[in-house]
Legacy VTK file of the C-alpha trace (Angstrom):
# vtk DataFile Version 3.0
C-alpha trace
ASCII
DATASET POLYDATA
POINTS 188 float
101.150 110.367 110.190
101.208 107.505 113.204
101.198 103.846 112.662
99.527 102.807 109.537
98.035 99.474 111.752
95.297 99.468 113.157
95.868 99.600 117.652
93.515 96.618 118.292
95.355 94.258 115.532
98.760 92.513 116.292
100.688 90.404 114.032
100.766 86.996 115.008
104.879 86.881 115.240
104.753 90.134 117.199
102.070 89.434 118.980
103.372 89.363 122.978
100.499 86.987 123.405
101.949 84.537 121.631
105.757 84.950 122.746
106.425 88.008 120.122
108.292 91.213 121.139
105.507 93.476 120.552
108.134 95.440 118.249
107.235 95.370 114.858
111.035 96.296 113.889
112.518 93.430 116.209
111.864 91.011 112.929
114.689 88.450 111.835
116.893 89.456 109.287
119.514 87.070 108.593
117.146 84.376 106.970
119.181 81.597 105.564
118.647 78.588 102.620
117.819 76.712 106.126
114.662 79.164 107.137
113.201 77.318 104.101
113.688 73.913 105.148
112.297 74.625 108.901
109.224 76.428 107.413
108.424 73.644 105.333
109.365 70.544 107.518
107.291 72.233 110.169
104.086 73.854 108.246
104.118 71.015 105.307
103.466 74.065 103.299
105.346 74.963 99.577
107.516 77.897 100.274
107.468 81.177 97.658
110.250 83.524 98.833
109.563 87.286 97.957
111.664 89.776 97.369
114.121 88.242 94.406
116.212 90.867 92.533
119.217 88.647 92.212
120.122 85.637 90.015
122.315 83.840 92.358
119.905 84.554 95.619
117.016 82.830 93.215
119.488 79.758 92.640
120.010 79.675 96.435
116.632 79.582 97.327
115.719 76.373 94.952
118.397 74.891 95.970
117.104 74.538 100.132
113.415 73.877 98.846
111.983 77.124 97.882
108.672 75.783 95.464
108.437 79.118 93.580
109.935 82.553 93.580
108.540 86.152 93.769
110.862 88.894 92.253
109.850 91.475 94.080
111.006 94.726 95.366
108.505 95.313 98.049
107.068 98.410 95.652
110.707 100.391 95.690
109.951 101.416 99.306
112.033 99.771 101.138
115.265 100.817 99.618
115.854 103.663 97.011
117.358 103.056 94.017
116.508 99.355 93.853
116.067 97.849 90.313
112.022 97.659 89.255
111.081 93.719 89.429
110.580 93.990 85.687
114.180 94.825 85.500
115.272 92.155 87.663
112.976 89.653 85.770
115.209 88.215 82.751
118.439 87.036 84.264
116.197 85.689 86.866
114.290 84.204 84.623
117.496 82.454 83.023
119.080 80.932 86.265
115.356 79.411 87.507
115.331 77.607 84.022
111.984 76.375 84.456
112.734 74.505 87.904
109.810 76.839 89.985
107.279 78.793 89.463
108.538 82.507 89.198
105.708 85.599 89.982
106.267 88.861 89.541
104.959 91.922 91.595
105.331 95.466 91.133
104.097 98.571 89.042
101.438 95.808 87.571
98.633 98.223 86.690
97.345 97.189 82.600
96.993 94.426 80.623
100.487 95.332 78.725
102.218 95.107 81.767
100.597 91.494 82.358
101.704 90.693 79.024
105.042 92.183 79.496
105.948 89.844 82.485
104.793 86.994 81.205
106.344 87.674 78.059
109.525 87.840 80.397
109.233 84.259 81.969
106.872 85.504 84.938
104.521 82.778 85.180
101.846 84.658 87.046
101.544 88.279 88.356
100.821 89.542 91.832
99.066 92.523 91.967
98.670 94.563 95.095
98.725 98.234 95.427
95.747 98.456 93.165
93.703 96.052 94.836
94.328 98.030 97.883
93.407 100.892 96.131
89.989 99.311 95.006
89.253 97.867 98.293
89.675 101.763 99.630
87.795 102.890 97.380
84.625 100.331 96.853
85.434 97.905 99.344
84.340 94.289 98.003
83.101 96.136 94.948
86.518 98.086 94.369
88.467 95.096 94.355
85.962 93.080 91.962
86.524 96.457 89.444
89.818 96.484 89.560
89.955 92.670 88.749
87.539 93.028 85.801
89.672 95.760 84.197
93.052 93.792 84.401
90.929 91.293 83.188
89.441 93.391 80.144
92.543 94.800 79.450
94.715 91.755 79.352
92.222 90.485 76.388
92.547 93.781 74.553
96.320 93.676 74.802
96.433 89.974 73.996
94.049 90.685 70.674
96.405 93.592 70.106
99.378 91.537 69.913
98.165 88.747 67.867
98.968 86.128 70.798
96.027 83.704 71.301
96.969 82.590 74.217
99.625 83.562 77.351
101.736 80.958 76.689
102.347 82.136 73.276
103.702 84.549 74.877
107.695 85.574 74.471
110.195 88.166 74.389
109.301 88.334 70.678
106.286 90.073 71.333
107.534 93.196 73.752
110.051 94.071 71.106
110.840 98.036 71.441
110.559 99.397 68.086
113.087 101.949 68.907
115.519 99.215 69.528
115.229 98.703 65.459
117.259 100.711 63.677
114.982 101.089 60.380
112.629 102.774 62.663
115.151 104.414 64.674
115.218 107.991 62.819
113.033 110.410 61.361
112.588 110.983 57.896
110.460 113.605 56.942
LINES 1 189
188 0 1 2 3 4 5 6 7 8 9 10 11 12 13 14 15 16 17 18 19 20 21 22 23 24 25 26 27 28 29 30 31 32 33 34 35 36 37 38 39 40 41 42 43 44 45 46 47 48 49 50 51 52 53 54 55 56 57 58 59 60 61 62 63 64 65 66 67 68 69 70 71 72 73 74 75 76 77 78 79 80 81 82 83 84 85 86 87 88 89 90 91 92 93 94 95 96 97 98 99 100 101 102 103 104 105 106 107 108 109 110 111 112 113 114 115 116 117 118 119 120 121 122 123 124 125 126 127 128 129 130 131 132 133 134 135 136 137 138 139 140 141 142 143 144 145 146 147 148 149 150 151 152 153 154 155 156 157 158 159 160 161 162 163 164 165 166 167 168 169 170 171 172 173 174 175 176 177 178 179 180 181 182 183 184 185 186 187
């Protein structure tokens, strides 16, 4: 199918222009706790780090400066068989104990899933594919849709569970009835 960028557009860090390879591939790999501390000693910017699946990486990151943390795993595509984000969530959740912000990205798509992360310990969601998808689709007008119906459909989730509020929000409310056992089996 080709390149999915555009010939006339260069990333700035590839960019031979401005001393990059030109090779979109030829990208750093072995990013370290100190990456952190050089991005944000030289841009004076907070740092979120994307791409979390693992407790001990999350710790890590906080540790050299990180200001929040996206669990993330880059929409499954970059390596099969990865755990979803939503998976990765509650033992990441645990180990950040409130010291960052955590987001969460990935297979974000309804209101329940909203409420699901945040339920979780997310403190906000990112939401991308779909946007893409509206901006395809509608352009400034496909993006504002798909914002109104996560919007729409957060409130009729949140009315649905009784929570007035996201920060009401817990694990209490995502409950899997099939994880009771009264409701467990059929009686007919």
């Amino acid at each position: 199918m080709g390149s999915p960028f555009r010939p006339d557009r260069n990333f700035g860090n590839h960019d031979p222009k401005k001393d990059g390879s030109g090779d979109f591939f030829d990208q750093k790999t072995a990013l370290t706790p100190k990456d952190i501390q050089f991005i944000k000693r030289l841009t004076g910017l907070p740092v979120i780090v994307k791409g979390v699946l693992r407790p001990d990486d999350a710790d890590r990151f906080i540790r050299a400066g990180a200001d929040a943390i996206q669990v993330s795993n880059h929409g499954g595509r970059q390596i099969d068989g990865v755990p979803a984000s939503m998976t990765a969530l509650p033992p990441i959740v645990k180990v950040v104990n409130n010291r960052v912000p955590i987001i969460l990205d990935g297979g974000i798509r309804r209101g329940i899933d909203i409420v699901r992360a945040i339920a979780m310990g997310a403190d906000a969601v990112a939401v991308g594919r779909p946007m893409l998808y509206g901006l395809g689709l509608g352009g400034a007008q496909g993006v504002e849709s798909v914002i109104n119906f996560l919007n729409a459909d957060l409130k009729n989730t949140m009315l649905l569970t009784g929570a007035a509020k996201l920060s009401d929000l817990n694990p209490d409310y995502i409950e899997i009835v099939g994880q009771n056992e009264e409701y467990s089996t059929f009686e007919g």
